[in-house]
C-alpha positions as CSV (number, residue, x, y, z in Angstrom):
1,X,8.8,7.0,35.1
2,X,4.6,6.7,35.3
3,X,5.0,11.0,34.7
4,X,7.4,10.1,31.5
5,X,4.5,7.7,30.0
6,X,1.7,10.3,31.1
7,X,3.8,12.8,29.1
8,X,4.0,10.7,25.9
9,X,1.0,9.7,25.3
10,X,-0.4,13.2,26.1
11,X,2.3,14.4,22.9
12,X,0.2,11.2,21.2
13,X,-2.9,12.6,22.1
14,X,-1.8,16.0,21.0
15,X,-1.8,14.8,17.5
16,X,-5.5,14.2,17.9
17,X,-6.6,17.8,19.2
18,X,-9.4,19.7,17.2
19,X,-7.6,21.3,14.1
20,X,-9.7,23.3,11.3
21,X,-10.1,20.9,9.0
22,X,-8.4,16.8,8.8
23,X,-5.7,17.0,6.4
24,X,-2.4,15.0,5.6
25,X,1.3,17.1,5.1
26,X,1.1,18.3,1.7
27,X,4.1,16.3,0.8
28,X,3.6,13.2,-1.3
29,X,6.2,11.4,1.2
30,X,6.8,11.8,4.8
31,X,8.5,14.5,6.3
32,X,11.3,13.7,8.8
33,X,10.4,12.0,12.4
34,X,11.5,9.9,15.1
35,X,12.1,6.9,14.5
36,X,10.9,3.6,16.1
37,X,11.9,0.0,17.5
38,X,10.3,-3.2,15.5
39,X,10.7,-6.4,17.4
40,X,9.2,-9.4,16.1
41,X,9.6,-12.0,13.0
42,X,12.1,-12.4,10.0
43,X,10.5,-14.9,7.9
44,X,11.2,-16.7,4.5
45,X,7.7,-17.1,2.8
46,X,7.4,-19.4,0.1
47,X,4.0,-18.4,-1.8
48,X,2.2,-20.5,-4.2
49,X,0.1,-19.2,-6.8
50,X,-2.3,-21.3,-9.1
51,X,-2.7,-20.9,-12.3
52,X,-6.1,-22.8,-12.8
53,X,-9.4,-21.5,-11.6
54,X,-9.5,-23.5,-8.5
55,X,-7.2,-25.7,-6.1
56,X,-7.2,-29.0,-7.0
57,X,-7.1,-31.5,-3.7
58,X,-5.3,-34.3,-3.6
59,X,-3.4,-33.4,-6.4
60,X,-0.9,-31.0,-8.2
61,X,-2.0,-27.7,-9.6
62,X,0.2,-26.2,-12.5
63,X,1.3,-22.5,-11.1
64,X,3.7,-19.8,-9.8
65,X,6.5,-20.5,-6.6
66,X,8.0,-17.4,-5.7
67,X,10.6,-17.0,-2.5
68,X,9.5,-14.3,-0.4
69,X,11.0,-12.3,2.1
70,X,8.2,-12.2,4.9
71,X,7.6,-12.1,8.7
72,X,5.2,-9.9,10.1
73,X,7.7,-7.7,12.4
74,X,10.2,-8.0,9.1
75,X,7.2,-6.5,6.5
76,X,6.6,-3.7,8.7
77,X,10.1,-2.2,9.6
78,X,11.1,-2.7,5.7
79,X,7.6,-0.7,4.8
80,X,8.5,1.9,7.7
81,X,11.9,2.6,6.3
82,X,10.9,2.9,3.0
83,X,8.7,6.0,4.0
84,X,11.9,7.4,4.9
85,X,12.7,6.4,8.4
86,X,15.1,3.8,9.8
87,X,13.1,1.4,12.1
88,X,15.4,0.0,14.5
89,X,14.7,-4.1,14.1
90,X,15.2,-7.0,16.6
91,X,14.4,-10.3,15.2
92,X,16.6,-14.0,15.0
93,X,17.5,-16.0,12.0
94,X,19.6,-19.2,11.2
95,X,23.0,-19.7,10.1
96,X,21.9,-21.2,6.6
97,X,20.7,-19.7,3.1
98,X,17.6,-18.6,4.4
99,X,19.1,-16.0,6.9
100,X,21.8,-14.8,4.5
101,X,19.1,-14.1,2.4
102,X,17.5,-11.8,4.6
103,X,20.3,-10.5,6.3
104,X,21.7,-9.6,2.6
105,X,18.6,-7.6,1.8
106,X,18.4,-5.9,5.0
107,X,22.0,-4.6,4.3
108,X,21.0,-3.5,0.8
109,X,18.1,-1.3,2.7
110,X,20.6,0.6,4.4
111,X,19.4,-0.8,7.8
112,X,21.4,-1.7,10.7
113,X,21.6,-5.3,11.5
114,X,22.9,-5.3,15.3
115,X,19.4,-6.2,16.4
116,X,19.2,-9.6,14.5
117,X,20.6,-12.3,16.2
118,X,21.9,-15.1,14.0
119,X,21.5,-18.7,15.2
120,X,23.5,-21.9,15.1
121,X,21.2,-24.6,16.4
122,X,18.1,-23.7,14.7
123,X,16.7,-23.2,10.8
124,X,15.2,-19.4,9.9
125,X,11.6,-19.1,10.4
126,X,9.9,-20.0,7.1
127,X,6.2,-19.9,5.9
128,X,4.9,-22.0,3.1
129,X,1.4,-20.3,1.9
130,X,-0.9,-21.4,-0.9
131,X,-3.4,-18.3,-2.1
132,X,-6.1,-18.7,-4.6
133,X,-6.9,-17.4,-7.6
134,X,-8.4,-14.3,-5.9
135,X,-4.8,-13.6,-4.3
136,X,-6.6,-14.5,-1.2
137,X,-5.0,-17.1,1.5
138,X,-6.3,-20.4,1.1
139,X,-3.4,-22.1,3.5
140,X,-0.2,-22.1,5.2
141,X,1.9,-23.8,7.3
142,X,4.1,-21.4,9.5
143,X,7.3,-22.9,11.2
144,X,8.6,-20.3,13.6
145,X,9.8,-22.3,16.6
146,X,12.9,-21.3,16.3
147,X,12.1,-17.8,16.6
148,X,10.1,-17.9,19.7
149,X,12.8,-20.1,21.5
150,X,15.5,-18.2,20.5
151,X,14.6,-14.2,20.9
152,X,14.6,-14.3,24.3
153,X,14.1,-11.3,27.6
154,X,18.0,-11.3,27.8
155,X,18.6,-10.7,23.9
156,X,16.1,-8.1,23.8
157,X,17.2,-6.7,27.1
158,X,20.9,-5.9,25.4
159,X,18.6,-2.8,23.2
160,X,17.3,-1.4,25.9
161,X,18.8,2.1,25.3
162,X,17.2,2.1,22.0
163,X,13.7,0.9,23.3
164,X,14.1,3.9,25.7
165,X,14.8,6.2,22.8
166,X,12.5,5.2,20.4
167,X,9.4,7.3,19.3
168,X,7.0,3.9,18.9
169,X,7.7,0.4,19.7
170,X,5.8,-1.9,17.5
171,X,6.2,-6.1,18.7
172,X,4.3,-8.7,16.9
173,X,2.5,-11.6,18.6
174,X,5.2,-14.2,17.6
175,X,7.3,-13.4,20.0
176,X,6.8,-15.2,23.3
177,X,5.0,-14.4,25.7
178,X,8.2,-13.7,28.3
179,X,9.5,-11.6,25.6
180,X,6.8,-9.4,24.8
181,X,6.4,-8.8,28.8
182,X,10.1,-8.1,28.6
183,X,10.3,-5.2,25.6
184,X,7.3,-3.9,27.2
185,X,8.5,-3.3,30.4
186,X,11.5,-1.6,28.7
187,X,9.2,0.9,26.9
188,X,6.8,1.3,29.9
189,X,9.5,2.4,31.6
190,X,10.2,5.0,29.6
191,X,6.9,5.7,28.6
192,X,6.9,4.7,24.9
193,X,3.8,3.6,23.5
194,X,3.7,0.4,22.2
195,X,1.5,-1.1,18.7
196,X,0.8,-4.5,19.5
197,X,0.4,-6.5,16.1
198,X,-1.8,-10.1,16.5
199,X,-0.7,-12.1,13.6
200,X,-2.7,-15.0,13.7
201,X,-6.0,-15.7,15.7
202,X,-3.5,-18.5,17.9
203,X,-1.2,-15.9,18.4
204,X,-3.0,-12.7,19.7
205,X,-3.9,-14.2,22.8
206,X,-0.4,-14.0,23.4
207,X,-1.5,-10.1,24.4
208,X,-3.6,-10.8,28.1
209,X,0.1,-10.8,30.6
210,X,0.8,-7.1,29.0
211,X,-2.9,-5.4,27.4
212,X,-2.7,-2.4,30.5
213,X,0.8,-1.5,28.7
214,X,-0.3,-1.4,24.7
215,X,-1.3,1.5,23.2
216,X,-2.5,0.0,19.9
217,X,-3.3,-3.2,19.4
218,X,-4.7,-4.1,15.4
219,X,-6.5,-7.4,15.5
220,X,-8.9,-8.5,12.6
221,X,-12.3,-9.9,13.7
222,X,-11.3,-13.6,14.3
223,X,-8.3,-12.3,16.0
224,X,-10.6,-9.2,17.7
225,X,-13.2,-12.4,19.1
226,X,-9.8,-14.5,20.3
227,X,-8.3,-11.9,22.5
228,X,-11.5,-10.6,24.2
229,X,-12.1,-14.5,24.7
230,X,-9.0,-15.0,26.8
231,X,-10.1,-11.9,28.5
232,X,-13.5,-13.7,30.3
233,X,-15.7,-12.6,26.9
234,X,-18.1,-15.9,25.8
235,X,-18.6,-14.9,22.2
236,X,-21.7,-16.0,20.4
237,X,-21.4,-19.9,19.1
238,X,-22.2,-18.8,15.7
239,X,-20.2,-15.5,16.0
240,X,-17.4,-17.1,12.8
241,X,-20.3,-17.6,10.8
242,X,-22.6,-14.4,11.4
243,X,-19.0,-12.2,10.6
244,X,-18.5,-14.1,7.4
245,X,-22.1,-13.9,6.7
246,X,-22.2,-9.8,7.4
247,X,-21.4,-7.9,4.0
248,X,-22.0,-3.9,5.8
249,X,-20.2,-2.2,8.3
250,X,-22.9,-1.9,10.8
251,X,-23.7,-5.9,11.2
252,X,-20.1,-6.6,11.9
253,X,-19.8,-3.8,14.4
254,X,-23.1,-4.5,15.9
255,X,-21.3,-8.2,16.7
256,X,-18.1,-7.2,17.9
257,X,-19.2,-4.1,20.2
258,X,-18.3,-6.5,23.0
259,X,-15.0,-7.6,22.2
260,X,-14.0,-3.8,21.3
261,X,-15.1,-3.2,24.6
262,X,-13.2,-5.6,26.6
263,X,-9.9,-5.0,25.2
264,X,-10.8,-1.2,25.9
265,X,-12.0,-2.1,29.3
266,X,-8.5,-4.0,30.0
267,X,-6.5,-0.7,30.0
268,X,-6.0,-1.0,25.6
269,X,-6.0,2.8,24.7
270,X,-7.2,2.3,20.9
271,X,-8.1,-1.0,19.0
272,X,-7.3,-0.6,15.4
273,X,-9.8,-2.7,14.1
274,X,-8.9,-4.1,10.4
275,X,-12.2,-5.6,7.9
276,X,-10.3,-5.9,4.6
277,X,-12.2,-4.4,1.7
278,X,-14.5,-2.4,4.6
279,X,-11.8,-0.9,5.8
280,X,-10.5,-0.1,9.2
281,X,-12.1,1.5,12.6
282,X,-10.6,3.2,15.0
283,X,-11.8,2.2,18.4
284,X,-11.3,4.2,21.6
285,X,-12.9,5.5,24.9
286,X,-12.5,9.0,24.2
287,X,-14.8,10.3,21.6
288,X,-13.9,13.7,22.2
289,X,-9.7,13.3,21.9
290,X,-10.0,12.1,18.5
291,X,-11.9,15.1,16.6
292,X,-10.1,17.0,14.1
293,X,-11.7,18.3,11.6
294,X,-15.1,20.8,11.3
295,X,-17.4,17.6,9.3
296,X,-16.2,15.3,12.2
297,X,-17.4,17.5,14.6
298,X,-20.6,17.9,12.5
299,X,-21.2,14.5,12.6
300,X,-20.3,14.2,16.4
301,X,-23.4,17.5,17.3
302,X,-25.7,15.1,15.7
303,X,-24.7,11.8,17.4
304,X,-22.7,12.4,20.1
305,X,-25.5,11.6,22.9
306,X,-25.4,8.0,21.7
307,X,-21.4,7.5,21.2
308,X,-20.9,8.5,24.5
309,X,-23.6,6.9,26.2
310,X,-21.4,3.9,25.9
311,X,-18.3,5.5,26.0
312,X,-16.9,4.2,22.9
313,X,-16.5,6.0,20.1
314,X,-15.9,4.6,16.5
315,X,-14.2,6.4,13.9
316,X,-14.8,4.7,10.2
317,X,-12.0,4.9,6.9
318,X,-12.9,3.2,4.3
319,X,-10.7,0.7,2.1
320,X,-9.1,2.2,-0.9
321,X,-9.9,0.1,-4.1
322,X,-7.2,-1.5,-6.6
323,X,-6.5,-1.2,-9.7
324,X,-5.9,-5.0,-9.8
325,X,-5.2,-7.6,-6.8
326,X,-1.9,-9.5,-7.3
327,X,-1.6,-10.7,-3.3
328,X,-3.1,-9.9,-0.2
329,X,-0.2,-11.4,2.0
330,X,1.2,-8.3,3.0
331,X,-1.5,-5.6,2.9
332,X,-2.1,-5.8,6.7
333,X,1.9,-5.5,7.8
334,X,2.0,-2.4,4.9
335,X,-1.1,-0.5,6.8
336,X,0.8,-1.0,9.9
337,X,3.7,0.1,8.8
338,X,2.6,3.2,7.5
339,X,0.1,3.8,10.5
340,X,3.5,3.7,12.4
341,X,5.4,5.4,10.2
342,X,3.3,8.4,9.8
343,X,2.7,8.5,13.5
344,X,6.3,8.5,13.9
345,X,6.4,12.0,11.8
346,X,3.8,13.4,13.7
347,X,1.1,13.0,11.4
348,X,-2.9,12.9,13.5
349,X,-4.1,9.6,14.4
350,X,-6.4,10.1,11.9
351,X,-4.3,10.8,9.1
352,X,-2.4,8.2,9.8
353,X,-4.9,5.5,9.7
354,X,-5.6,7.0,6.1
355,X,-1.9,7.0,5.3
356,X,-1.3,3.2,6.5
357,X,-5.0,2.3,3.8
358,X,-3.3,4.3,0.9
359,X,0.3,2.2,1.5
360,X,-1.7,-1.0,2.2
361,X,-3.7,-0.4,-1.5
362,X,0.0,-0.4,-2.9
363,X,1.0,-3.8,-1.3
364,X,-2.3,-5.3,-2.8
365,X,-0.8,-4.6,-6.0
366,X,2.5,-6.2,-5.5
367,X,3.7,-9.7,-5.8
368,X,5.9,-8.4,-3.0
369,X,5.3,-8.4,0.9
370,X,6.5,-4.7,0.6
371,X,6.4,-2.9,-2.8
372,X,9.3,-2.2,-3.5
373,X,8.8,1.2,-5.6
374,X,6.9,3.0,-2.5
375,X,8.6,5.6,-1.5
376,X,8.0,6.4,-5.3
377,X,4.9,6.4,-5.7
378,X,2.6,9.9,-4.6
379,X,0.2,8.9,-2.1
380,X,-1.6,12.1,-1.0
381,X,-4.2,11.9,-2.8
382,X,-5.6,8.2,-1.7
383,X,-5.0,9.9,1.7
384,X,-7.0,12.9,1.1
385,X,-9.7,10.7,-0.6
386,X,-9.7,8.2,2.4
387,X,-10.4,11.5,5.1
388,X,-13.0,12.5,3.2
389,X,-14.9,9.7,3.2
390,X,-13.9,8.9,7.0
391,X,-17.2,9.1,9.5
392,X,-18.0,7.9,13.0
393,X,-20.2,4.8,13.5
394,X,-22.4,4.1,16.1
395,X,-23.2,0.6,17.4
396,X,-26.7,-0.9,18.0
């Protein structure tokens, strides 16, 4: 089985071999691929949105309560299949309103629902989230017990043919953590990489019993700083307040170097490193395997001697601004799931980061976890302006 893995993720590195020039398939959607195995959260999110200026503590504030179907492993299957695959999605919900809700929409997406265990004993995971006037998170209060207690080794063990089939297998951190050793030992075994998704900065830790088997892992910078802690890294006292504090890309990489090396160092083949509005870098140990196009290499001639004296190189794609900012709740699941997505249809690594920044500027713009006009909408050209302006960093 260790040749089968060697063999897959040398047809993953294959997508990153030099090629004239970084480009995206000329089709506005995705071509057809392989498709993958989701396992992780189906959530109801209940989102509050003020209508005043400001949160008002201690008190009522006059807004907008909309029912939201959520659930980080949930967000990105429904975004994958709406780029024209059909993820294949294990997950647990209750026997109440809440799971027939979900369950009646996955339905109407044309995905199978054999995955999804439906429970007796226990309530469907809900989130209740507050966001400011910004559309940015002020709060949230996420009760997913039943979830963790309930998708269990044997459940996910019953889909183990299809975890040995698939082209990716994507888990998110709120599965525990005897679950996410289980799946991955199902795709190790048949060599299939594996995105590792952190959710929250309590949550990615969850990743230290499996990091020699992940492939990607996509952490923000609070969530970067958690997992390298529970890997022996002492972070900085201040470290919270000097990343909030850092407005350019080269402070904030300059203070999490470190981190992005541990994980690296633990056997993690690429950290997909998410900032928000500066973007996302692409972190791995092989500068080399990850050049293709002619201004990459350009760039590489004149700063290669540096990247590699550390052995990490950092590949840069900048965010994609919005026309207007409705939410920001499910950008992060959105670039995930059309990372995987155009991973899954053989797109380069490269062009896939791009494509996963162009789906995540849609998701800004929707009042919706996933829009649900995107396999609609043409986005070539954000991906095409995103590889242009992609560049390798260096760190001090």
């Amino acid at each position: 089985m260790e040749n089968s893995h060697g063999r897959r993720l040398d047809a993953l590195l294959g997508h990153l071999s030099p090629a004239p020039r970084l480009q995206f398939n000329q089709c506005s959607t995705l071509p057809p691929g392989d498709d993958p195995v989701v396992v992780g959260a189906m959530v109801l999110d209940i989102h509050a949105h003020p209508s005043a200026n400001e949160l008002r503590p201690g008190t009522t504030t006059p807004g907008r309560v909309q029912y939201v179907k959520g659930g980080v492993g949930r967000n990105v299957a429904e975004c994958i299949s709406k780029l024209g695959l059909a993820p294949f999605f294990i997950s647990v919900v209750g026997q109440d309103m809440a799971g027939d809700l979900l369950l009646s929409h996955w339905q109407s997406l044309g995905l199978k629902t054999d995955g999804i265990c439906r429970i007796s004993e226990a309530s469907t995971p809900a989130v209740s989230a507050i966001f400011d006037k910004k559309g940015e998170l002020a709060g949230a209060v996420a009760d997913t017990l039943s979830f963790e207690n309930h998708l269990t080794p044997k459940w996910i063990g019953q889909f183990r043919n299809q975890i040995r089939c698939a082209s990716l297998v994507m888990l998110d951190a709120n599965l525990s953590e005897a679950a996410l050793q289980a799946a991955c030992e199902l795709a190790r075994e048949a060599g299939v990489p594996i995105w590792f998704e952190p959710v929250s900065v309590s949550k990615s830790v969850r990743h230290s019993t499996i990091s020699s088997h992940l492939t990607f892992v996509s952490p923000n910078e609070a969530e970067l700083v958690a997992m390298a802690t529970r890997e022996d890294y002492k972070p900085p006292e201040n470290v919270v307040e000097l990343l909030n504090s850092s407005k350019d890309l080269q402070s904030v990489l300059s203070l999490l170097q470190l981190p992005i090396v541990r994980l690296l160092e633990r056997g993690i083949k690429f950290v997909v490193l998410t900032l928000g509005g500066l973007g996302v870098i692409l972190c791995s140990k092989n500068c080399s395997a990850t050049v293709d196009n002619v201004r990459v290499a350009e760039l590489i001639r004149n700063q290669d001697r540096h990247l590699m004296s550390s052995g990490i190189c950092y590949m840069h794609f900048p965010a994609l601004p919005a026309a207007s900012v409705v939410s920001l709740s499910g950008a992060g699941d959105c670039f995930v799931g059309g990372a995987l997505a155009a991973l899954c249809t053989h797109q380069s690594l490269h062009a896939s980061m791009a494509f996963g920044i162009a789906v995540a500027r849609r998701a800004i713009q929707s009042e919706q976890n996933v829009p649900s006009n995107l396999s609609e909408v043409p986005l070539k050209a954000d991906v095409q302006t995103v590889l242009v302006s992609a560049k390798h960093q260096h760190s001090d």
